[in-house]
C-alpha positions as CSV (number, residue, x, y, z in Angstrom):
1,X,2.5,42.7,9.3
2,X,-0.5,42.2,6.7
3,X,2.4,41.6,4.2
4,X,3.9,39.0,6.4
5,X,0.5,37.3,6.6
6,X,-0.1,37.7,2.7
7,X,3.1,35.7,2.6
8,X,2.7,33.2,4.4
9,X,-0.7,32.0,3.0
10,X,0.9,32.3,-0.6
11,X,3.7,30.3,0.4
12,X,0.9,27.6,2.1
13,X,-1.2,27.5,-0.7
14,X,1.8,26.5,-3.1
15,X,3.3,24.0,-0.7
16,X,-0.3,22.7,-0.3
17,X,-0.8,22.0,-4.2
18,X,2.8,20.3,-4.4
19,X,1.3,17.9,-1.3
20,X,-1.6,17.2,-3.3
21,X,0.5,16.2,-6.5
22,X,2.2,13.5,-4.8
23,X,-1.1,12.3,-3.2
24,X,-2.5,11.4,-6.5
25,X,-0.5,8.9,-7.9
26,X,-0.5,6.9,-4.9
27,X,-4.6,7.0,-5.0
28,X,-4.0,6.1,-8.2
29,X,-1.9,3.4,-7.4
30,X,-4.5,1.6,-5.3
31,X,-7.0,2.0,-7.9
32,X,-5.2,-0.2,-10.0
33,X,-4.0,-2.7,-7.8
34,X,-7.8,-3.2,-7.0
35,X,-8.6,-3.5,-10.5
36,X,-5.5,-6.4,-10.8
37,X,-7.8,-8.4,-8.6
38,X,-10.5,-8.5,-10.7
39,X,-12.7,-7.4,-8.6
40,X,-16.9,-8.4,-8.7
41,X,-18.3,-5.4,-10.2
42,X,-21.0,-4.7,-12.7
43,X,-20.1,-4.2,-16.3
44,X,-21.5,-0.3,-15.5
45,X,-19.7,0.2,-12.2
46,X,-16.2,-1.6,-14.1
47,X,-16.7,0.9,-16.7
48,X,-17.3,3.9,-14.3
49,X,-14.1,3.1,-12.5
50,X,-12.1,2.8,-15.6
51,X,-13.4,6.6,-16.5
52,X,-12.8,7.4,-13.1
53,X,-9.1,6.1,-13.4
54,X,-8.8,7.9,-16.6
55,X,-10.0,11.6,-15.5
56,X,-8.4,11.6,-12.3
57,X,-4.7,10.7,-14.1
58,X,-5.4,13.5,-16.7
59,X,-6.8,16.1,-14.2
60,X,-3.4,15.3,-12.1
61,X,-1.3,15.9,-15.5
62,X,-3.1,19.4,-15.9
63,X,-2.2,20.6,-12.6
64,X,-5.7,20.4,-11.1
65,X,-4.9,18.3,-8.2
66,X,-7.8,18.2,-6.5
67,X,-10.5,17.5,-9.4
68,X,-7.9,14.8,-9.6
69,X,-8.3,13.3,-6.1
70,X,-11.6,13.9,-6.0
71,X,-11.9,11.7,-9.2
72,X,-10.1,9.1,-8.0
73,X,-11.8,8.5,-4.4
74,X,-15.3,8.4,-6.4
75,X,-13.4,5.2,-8.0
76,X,-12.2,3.9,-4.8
77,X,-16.0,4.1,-3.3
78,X,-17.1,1.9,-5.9
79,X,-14.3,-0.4,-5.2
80,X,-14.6,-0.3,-1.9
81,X,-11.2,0.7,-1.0
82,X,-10.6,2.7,2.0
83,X,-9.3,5.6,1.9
């Protein structure tokens, strides 16, 4: 039984991580059609997002999922985009 269970939170966890990898280029995707509209930001905030942008694209292309996402939704906060 404890075998079973062991299972089936190994499988979830792995499944879990794939969902999260298709999440991020889609929050990635609104990042940038946000940016497209040239949004009223300060230079500082602009420049923020930009990082932002940038980190949470490399953390997705190192596996780490959710650094990524939580990258990317501190960009969307400053732009204002819901999430």
């Amino acid at each position: 039984m404890m075998k079973k269970s062991l299972v089936a939170g190994l499988l979830a966890m792995a499944l879990s991580g794939g969902a999260f990898a298709f999440h991020c280029p889609a929050e990635m995707k609104k990042i940038d059609e946000a940016l497209a509209k040239n949004p009223m930001l300060a230079a500082e905030q602009m420049t923020e997002v930009k990082q932002l942008r940038a980190e949470g694209e490399t953390l997705h292309k190192a596996g780490k999922h959710q650094e990524a996402l939580d990258s990317l939704e501190k960009a969307k906060k400053i732009l204002k985009i819901e999430t």
